[in-house]
C-alpha positions as CSV (number, residue, x, y, z in Angstrom):
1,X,23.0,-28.3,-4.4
2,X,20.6,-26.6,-2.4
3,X,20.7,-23.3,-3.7
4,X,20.8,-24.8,-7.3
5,X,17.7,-26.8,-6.7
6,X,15.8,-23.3,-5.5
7,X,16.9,-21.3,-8.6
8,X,15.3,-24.1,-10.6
9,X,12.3,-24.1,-8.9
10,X,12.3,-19.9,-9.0
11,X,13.1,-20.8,-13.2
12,X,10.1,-22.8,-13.2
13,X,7.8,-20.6,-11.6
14,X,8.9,-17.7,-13.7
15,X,8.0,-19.8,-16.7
16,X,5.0,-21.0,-15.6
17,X,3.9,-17.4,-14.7
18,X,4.5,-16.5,-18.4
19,X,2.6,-20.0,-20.2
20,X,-0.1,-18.8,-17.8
21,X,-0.3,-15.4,-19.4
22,X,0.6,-16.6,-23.1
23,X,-2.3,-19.1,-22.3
24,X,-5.0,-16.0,-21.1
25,X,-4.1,-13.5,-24.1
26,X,-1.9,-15.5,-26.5
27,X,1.2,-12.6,-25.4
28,X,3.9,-13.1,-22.9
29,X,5.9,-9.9,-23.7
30,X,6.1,-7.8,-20.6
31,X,5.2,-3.9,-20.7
32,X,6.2,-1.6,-18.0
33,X,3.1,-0.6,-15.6
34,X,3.0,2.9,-15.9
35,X,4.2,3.9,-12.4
36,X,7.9,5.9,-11.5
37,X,11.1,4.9,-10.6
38,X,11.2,5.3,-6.4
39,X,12.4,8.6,-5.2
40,X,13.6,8.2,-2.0
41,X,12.3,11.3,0.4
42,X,14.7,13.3,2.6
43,X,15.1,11.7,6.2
44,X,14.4,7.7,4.4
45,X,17.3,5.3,5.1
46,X,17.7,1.7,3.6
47,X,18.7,-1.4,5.6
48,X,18.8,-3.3,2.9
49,X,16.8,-6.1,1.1
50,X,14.2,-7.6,2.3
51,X,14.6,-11.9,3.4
52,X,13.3,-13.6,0.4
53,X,10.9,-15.6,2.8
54,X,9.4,-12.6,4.6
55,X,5.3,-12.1,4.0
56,X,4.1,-8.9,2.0
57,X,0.9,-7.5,1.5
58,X,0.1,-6.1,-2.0
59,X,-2.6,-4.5,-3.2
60,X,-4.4,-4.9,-6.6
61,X,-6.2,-2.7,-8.4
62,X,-8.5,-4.3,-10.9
63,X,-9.9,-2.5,-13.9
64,X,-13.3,-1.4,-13.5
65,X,-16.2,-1.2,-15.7
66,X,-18.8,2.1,-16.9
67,X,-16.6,4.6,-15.5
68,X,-17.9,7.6,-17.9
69,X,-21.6,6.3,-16.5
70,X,-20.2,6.6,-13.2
71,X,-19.3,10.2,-13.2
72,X,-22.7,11.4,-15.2
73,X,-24.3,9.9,-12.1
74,X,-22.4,12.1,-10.2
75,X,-23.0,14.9,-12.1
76,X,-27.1,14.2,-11.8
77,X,-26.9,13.3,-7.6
78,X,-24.9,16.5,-7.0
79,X,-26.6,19.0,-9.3
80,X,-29.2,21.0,-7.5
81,X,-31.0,21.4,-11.0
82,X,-31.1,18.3,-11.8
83,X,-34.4,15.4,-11.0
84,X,-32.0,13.4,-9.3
85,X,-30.7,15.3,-7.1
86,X,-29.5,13.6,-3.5
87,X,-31.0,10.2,-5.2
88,X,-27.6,8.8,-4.1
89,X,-26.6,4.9,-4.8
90,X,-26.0,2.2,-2.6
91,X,-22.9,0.9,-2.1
92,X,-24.3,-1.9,-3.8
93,X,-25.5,0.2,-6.8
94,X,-22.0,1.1,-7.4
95,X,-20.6,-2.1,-7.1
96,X,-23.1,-3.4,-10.0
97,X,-22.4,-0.4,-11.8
98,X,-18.2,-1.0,-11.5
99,X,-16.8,-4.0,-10.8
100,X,-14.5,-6.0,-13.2
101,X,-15.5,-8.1,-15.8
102,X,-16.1,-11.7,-15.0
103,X,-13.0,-12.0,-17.3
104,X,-10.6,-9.6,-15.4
105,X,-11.4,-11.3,-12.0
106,X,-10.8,-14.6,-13.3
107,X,-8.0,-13.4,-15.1
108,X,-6.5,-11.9,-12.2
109,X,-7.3,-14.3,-9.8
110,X,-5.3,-17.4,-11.6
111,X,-2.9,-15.2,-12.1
112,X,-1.9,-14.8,-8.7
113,X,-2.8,-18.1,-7.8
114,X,-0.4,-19.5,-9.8
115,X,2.4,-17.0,-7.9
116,X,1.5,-18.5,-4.9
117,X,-0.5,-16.1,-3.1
118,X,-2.1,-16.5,-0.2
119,X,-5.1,-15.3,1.7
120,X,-6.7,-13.3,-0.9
121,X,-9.5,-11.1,-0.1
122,X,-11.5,-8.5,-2.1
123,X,-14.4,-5.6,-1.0
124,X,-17.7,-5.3,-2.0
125,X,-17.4,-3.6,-5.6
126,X,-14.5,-6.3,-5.8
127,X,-12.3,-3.6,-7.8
128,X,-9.7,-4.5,-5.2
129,X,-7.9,-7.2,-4.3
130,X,-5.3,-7.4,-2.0
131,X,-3.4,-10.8,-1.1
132,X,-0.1,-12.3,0.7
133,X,2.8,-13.1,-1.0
134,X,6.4,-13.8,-0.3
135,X,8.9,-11.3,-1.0
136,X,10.4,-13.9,-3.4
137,X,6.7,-14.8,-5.2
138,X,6.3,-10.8,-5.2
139,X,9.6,-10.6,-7.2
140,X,8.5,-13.3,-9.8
141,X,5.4,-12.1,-10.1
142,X,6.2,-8.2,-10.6
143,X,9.2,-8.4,-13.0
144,X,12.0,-5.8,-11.9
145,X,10.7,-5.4,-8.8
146,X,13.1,-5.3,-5.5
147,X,12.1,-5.1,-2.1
148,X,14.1,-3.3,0.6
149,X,13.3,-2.4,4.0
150,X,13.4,1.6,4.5
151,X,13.3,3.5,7.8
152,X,12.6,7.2,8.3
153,X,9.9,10.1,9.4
154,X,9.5,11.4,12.0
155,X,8.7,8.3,14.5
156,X,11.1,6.3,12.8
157,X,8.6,3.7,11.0
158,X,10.0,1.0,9.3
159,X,8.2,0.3,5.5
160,X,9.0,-2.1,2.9
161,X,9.1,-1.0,-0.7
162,X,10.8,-1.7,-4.4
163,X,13.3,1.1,-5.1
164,X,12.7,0.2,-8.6
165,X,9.8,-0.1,-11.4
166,X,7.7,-3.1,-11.6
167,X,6.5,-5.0,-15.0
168,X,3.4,-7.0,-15.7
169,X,2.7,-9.3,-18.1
170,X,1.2,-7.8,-21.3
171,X,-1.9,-9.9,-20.9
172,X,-2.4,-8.5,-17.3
173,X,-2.6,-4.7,-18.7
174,X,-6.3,-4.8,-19.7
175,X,-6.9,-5.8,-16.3
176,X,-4.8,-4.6,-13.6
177,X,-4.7,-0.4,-13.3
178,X,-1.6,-0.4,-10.4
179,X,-0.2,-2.7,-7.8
180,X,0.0,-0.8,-4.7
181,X,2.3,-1.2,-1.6
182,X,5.5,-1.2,-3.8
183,X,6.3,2.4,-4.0
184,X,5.0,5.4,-2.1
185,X,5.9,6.5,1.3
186,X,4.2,7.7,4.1
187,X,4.0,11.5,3.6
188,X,5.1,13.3,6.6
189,X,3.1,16.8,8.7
190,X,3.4,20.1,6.8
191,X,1.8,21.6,10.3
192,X,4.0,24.2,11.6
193,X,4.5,26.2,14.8
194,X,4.2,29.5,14.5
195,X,6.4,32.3,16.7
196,X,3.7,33.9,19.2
197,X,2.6,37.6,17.6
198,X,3.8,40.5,19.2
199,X,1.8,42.9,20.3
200,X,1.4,45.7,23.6
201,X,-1.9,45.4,25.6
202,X,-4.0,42.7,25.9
203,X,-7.2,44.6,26.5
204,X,-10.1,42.5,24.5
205,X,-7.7,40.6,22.5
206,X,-7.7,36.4,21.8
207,X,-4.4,34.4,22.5
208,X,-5.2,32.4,19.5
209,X,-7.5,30.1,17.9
210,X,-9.8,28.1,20.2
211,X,-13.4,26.8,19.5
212,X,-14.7,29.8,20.9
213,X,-13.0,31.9,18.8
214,X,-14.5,29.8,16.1
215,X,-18.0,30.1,16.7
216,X,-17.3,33.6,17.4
217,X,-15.9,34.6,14.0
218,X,-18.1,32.1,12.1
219,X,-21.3,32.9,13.3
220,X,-22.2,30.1,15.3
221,X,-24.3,30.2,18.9
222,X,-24.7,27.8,21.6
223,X,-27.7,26.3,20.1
224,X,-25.8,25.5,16.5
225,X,-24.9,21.6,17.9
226,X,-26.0,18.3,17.2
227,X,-29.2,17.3,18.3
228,X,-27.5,14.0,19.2
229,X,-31.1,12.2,17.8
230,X,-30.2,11.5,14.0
231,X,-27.9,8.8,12.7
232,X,-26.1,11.8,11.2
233,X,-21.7,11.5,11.9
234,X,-18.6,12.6,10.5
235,X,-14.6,11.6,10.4
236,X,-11.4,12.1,10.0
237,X,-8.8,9.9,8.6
238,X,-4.9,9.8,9.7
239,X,-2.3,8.6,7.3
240,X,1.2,10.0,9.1
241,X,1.8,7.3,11.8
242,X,0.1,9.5,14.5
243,X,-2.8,8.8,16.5
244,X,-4.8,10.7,19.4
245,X,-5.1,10.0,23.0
246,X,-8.7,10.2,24.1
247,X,-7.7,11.8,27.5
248,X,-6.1,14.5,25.1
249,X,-9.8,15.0,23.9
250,X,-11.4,15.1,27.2
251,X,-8.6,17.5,28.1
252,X,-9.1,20.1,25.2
253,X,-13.1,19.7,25.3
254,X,-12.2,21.1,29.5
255,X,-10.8,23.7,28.6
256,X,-12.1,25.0,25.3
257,X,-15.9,23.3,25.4
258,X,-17.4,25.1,27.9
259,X,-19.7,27.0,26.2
260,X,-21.5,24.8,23.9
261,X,-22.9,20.8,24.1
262,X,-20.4,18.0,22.5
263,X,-19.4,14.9,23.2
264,X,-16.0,14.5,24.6
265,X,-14.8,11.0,22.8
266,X,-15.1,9.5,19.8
267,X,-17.8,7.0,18.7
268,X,-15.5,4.6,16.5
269,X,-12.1,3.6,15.7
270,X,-11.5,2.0,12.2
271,X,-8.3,0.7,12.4
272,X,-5.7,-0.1,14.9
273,X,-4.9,2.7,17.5
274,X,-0.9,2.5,18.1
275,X,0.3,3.0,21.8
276,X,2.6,5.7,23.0
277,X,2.9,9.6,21.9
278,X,-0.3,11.4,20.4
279,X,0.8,13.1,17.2
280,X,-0.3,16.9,17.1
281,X,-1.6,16.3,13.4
282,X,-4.1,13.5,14.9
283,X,-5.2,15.8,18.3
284,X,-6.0,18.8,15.6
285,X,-8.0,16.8,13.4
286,X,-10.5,14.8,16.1
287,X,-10.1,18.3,18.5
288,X,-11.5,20.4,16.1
289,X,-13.6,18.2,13.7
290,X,-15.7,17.4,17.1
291,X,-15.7,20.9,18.4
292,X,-16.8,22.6,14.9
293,X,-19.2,19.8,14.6
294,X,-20.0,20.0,18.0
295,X,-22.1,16.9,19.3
296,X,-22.1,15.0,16.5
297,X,-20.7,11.2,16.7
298,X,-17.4,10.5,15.0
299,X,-15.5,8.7,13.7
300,X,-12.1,8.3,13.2
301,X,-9.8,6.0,10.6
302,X,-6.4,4.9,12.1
303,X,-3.7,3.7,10.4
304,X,-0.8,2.7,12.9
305,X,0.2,-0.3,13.1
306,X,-0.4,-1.4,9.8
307,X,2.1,-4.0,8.3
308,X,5.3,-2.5,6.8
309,X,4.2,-3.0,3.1
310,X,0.7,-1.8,2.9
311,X,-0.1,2.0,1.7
312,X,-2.7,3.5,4.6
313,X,-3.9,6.0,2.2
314,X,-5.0,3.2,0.0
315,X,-6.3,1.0,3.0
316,X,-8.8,3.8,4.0
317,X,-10.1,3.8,0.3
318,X,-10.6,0.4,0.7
319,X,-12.7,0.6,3.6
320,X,-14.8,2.9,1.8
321,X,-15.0,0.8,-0.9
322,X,-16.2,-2.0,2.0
323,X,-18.7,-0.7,4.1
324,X,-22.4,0.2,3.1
325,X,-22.8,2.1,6.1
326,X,-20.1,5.1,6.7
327,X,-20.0,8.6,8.2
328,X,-21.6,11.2,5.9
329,X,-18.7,13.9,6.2
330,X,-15.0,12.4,5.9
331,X,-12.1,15.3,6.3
332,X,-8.6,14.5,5.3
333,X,-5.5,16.3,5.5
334,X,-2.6,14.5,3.4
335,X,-1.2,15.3,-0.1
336,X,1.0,14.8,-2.8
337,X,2.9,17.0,-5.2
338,X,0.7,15.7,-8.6
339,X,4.5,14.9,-10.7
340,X,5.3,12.4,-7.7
341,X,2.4,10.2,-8.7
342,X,1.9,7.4,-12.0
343,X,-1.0,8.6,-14.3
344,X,-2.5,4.7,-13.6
345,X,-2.1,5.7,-9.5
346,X,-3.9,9.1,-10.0
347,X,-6.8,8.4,-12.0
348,X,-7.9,5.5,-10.3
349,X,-7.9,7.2,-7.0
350,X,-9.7,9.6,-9.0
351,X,-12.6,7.3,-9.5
352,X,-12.4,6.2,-5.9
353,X,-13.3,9.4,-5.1
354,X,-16.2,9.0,-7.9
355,X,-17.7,6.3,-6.1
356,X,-17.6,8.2,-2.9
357,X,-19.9,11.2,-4.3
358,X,-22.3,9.1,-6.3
359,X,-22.7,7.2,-2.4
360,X,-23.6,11.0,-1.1
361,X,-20.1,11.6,0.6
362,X,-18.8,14.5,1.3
363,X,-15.1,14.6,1.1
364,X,-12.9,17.2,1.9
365,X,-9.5,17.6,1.2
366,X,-6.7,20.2,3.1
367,X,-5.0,22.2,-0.1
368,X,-1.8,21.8,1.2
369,X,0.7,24.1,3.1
370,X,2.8,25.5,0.2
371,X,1.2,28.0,-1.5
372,X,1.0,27.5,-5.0
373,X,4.4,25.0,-5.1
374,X,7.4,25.1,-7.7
375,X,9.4,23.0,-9.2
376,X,11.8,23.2,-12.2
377,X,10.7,21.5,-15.4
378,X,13.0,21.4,-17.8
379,X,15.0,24.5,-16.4
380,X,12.2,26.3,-16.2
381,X,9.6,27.1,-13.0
382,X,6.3,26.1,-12.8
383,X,4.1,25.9,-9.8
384,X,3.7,22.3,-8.3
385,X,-0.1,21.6,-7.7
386,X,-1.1,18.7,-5.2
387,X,-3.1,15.5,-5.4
388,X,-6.0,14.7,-3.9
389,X,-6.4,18.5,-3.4
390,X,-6.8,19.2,-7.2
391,X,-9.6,16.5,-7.8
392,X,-12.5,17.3,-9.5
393,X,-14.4,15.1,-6.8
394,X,-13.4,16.2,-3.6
395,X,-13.7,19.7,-1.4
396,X,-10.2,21.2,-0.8
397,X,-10.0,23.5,1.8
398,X,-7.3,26.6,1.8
399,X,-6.6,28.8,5.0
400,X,-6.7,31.9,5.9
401,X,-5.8,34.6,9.2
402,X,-6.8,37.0,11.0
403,X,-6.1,40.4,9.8
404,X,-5.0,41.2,13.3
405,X,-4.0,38.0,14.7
406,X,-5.4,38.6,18.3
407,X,-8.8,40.0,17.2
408,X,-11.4,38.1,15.9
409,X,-11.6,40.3,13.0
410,X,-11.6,40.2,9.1
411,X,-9.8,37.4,7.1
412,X,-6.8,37.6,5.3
413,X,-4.5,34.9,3.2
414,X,-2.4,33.2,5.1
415,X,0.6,33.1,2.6
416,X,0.6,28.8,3.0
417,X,-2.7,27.7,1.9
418,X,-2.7,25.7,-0.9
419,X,-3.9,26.3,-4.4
420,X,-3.2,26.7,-8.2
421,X,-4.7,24.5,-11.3
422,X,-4.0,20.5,-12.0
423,X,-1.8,19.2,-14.9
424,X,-3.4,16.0,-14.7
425,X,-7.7,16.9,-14.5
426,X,-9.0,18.8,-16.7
427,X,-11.3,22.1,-15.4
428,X,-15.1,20.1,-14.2
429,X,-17.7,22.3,-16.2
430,X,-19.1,23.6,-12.9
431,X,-16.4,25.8,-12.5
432,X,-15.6,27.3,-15.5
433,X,-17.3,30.1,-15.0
434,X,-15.8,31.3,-11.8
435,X,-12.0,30.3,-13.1
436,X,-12.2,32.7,-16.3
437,X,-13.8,35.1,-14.3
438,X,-10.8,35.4,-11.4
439,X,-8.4,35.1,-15.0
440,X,-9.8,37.8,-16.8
441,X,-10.5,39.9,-13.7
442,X,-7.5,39.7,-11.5
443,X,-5.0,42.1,-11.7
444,X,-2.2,39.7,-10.1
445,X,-2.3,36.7,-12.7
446,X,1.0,35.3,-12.7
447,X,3.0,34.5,-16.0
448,X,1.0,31.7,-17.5
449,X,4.1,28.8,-18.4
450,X,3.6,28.7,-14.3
451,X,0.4,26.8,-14.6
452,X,-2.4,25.6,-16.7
453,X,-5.1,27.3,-16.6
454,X,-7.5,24.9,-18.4
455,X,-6.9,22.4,-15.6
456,X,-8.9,21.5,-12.3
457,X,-8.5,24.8,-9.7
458,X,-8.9,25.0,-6.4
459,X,-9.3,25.6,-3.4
460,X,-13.0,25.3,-3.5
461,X,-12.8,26.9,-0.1
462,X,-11.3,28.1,3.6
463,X,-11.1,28.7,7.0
464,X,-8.8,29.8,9.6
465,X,-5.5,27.8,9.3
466,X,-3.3,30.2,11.4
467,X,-2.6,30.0,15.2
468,X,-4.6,27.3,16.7
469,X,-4.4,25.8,20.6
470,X,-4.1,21.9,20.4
471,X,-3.7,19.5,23.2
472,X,-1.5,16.9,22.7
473,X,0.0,14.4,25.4
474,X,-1.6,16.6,27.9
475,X,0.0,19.6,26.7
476,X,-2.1,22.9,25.5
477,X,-0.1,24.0,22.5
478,X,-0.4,27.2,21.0
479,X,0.2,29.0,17.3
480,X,-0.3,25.7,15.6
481,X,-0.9,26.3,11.8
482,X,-1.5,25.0,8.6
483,X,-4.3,24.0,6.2
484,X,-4.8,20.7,8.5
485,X,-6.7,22.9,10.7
486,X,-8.9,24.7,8.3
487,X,-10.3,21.0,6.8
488,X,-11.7,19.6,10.0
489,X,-13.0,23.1,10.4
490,X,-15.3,23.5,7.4
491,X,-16.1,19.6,7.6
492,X,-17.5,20.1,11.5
493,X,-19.9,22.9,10.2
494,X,-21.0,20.9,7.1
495,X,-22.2,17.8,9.6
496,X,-24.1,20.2,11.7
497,X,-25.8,21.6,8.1
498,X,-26.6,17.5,7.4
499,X,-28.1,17.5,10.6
500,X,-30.5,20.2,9.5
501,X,-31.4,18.2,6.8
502,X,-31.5,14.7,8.0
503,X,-33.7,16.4,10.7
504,X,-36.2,18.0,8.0
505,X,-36.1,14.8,5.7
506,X,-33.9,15.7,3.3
507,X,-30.6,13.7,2.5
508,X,-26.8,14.7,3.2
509,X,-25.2,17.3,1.2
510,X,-22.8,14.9,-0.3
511,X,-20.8,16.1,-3.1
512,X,-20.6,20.0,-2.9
513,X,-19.1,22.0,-6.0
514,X,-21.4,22.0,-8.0
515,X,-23.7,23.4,-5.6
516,X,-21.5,25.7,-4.3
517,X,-20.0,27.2,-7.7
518,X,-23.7,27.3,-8.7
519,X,-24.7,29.4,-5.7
520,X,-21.5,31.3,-6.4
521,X,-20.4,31.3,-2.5
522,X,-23.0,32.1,-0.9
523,X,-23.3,31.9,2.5
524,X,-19.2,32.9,3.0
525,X,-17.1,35.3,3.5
526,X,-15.0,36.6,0.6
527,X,-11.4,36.7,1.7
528,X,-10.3,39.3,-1.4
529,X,-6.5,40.2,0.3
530,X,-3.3,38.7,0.0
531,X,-1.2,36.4,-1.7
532,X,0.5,32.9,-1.4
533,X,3.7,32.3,-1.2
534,X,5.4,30.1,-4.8
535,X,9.1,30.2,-6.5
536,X,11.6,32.6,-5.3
537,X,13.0,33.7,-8.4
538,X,13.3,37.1,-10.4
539,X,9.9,36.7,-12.3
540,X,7.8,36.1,-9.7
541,X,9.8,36.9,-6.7
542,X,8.1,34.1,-4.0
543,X,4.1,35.6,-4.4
544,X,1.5,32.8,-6.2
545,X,-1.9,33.8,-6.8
546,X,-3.5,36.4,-5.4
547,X,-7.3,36.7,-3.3
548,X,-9.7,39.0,-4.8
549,X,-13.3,39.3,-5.1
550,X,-15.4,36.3,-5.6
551,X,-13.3,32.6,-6.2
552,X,-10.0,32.7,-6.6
553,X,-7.2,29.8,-6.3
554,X,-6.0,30.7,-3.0
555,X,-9.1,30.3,-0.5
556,X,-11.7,29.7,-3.2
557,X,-15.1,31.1,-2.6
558,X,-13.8,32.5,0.7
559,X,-14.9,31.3,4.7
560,X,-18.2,30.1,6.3
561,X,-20.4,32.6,8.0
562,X,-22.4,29.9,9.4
563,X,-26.3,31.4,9.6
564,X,-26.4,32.2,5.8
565,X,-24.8,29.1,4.9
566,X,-27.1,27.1,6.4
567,X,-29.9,29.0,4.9
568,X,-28.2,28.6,1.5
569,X,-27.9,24.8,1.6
570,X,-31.0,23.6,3.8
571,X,-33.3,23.5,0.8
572,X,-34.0,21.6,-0.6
């Protein structure tokens, strides 16, 4: 009788759900959201389904308003040539200029009200809302939805996600863009440990990349650190259920910080900082963010020990989304492959990382650790770009290594970093130029059904990637590589070019390409040898794109030779 009386009331609610959106639009048909059926990723195990009582968190991104305003504000804050130039809005600028209709909030808000949700809470530009639910409201209120609990990665994490696609109520599509916290995993490290080089002699040779070898190659002297007087700071976020320790810190800073000022912990914590192992991923990022930016307070945005339904990619852009007053230089190193994400999913992030430039942020983005990609479509090859890497909005960094790997010497490729063209953005006018010039000129353009090369391209730029000492759990580790390491890199050197500019009155960088296709690299090194590394198959035999002079999709316009940099983007 019991279990009778709870399908009735699970009837009910269902009903009610769909008189409440018949009532809003006049429609109760339901039309699928436009998001994929759940691949399950290698290493991911199921336990089963969820208890029908247990609490969720969901996520709910609401349609926002004057989106193509949006991005010509961009356009006029980050163009050098234009009046309003580093006039950058207020957090509270945005939020007027984007946040829902009074209808879509309302709309929205009965709708889940009516499900039962609890404990509702939305950021500033109120483009969000994310809300408690049971699993058994959640599965009423997202038609075809089914929750199970998964467990995988490297640390074992437990998550809870629907192995299949959700529906919304017709009347709900004008309003809602995506529910997240259903559907995407955790990605896991693409940072690899390289076999030591061999080599005879030792005689004036490096045992791999340190900060000093760093500064060295980049051109940067004791004096190039924060002045530790300006409000100026910089972070890295952490998506991959790793965290640092600071005695990890202290440790490296020992050992490889003697030579110039810094600061040997981190200023802030956003987030929850778990307990146990450091991750190597996490060490890299603070270890080399703080010694490239050397004495410059940071910050860092921590996602373990999150609840098992929420998506820590999309908490950190709800942060940003949250707070007026944030770090001017964020670095990032997690990706996607582009096809593994819902058009709905991508674009909106997309616009997140709108509202980030038109705020003065600089955002930079690793370009991934697998050269140009590949993936069959349709029987045939194609290279596999990644997202956020091939956003027009963001900064993605490629690597490169030493030509000889114990000298601090000229750069090469290295044969992992990241690049190729979007299928999903289409090429941002400011670097149309420098794409049909690396087409037309290089000699090593693969077949063209590999890519489209009208879409977004990147890298934008690089930095060493290859052979890097970390400390992790109290352990120096050597050869560590990947495009992880490059990112924190190149954002450490932007901060201390903000602090030049803070300190002469000017504002923050914030949103760099068009700048820096403008000035046509200047102020780096061209990297114009080797290739990356794509599908292994007759026609292209494993090589990508190739470096050459000027940009090309491999390590863009090439690494930072710190002096000339600076000169090129103090002024004004």
């Amino acid at each position: 009788m019991t279990a009778d009386l709870q399908k009735g009331r699970m009837r009910l609610q269902a009903c009610f759900l769909g008189l409440l959106a018949l009532f809003v639009t006049g429609k109760c048909s339901y039309s699928p959201e436009p998001d994929q059926q759940l691949a399950l990723p290698p290493g991911w195990v199921s336990l089963g389904r969820v208890d029908s009582e247990e609490e969720l968190s969901l996520t709910f991104a609401l349609r926002q308003q004057n989106v193509e305003r949006l991005s010509k504000l961009v356009q006029a804050v980050s163009d050098p040539g234009s009046p309003r130039y580093g006039k950058y809005l207020t957090l509270e600028d945005v939020a007027e200029l984007v946040r829902p209709s009074p209808l879509t909030f309302r709309t929205v808000q009965k709708w889940l009200l009516a499900a039962g949700a609890q404990n509702c809470h939305s950021v500033t530009t109120r483009d969000f809302l994310t809300c408690w639910l049971s699993v058994r409201q959640a599965e009423l209120l997202l038609s075809g939805a089914e929750f199970h609990r998964y467990v995988g990665g490297p640390g074992e994490i437990h998550v809870i996600r629907s192995p299949r696609p959700y529906q919304l109520p017709k009347a709900l599509a004008p309003h809602v863009d995506f529910v997240g916290g259903l559907h995407r995993f955790p990605p896991t490290s693409s940072l690899r440990q390289r076999p030591e080089p061999q080599v005879s002699g030792t005689v004036g040779l490096h045992l791999g990349v340190t900060p000093s070898v760093i500064r060295q190659r980049y051109n940067l002297t004791a004096q190039d650190v924060g002045s530790g007087t300006t409000n100026n700071s910089q972070a890295c976020a952490q998506f991959l259920e790793q965290y640092f320790h600071d005695s990890d810190l202290a440790e490296f800073m020992r050992l490889f910080g003697g030579n110039f000022a810094h600061q040997a912990s981190v200023a802030r914590v956003v987030g929850q900082q778990g307990r146990g192992r450091a991750g190597i991923e996490a060490s890299l990022d603070v270890e080399y963010l703080m010694s490239a930016g050397a004495n410059i307070s940071t910050w860092v945005y921590s996602s373990p020990g999150r609840h098992e339904s929420q998506e820590p990619f999309l908490q950190w852009l709800l942060v940003l989304s949250n707070e007026s007053a944030l770090p001017h230089v964020h670095t990032v190193s997690y990706g996607d492959d582009e096809d593994s994400l819902s058009s709905a999913y991508i674009q909106r992030v997309n616009t997140e990382f709108m509202k980030a430039a038109a705020r003065g942020l600089t955002l930079l983005f690793a370009s991934g650790d697998s050269g140009a990609g590949c993936w069959s479509v349709s029987g045939r090859h194609q290279f596999r770009p990644s997202f956020p890497a091939s956003s027009p909005y963001v900064t993605t960094v490629g690597g490169t290594s030493f030509q000889n790997p114990f000298r601090v010497t000229n750069e090469i490729v290295d044969y992992i970093s990241g690049g190729g063209f979007s299928n999903v953005f289409p090429q941002p006018s400011y670097q149309e130029e420098a794409v049909a010039q690396f087409l037309s000129s290089s000699p090593h353009v693969p077949p063209s059904s590999y890519f489209n090369a009208s879409g977004r391209a990147y890298p934008d730029v690089a930095a060493l990637s290859d052979g890097y000492w970390v400390v992790s759990n109290s352990v120096p580790i050597p050869w560590v590589s990947g495009t992880s390491a490059s990112t924190p890199v190149f954002g450490g050197l932007l901060s201390l070019i903000n602090e030049h500019r803070i300190l002469s009155g000017r504002p923050p960088l914030g949103f760099l390409n068009p700048r820096l296709y403008k000035q046509r690299g200047a102020g780096l090194f061209d990297v114009t040898h080797g290739c990356h590394e794509s599908c292994l198959n007759e026609e292209v035999q494993g090589q990508g794109f190739c470096s050459g002079p000027g940009w090309d999709p491999v390590t863009g316009w090439g690494t930072p030779n710190f002096p000339a940099l600076l000169k090129t983007l103090i002024n004004p």
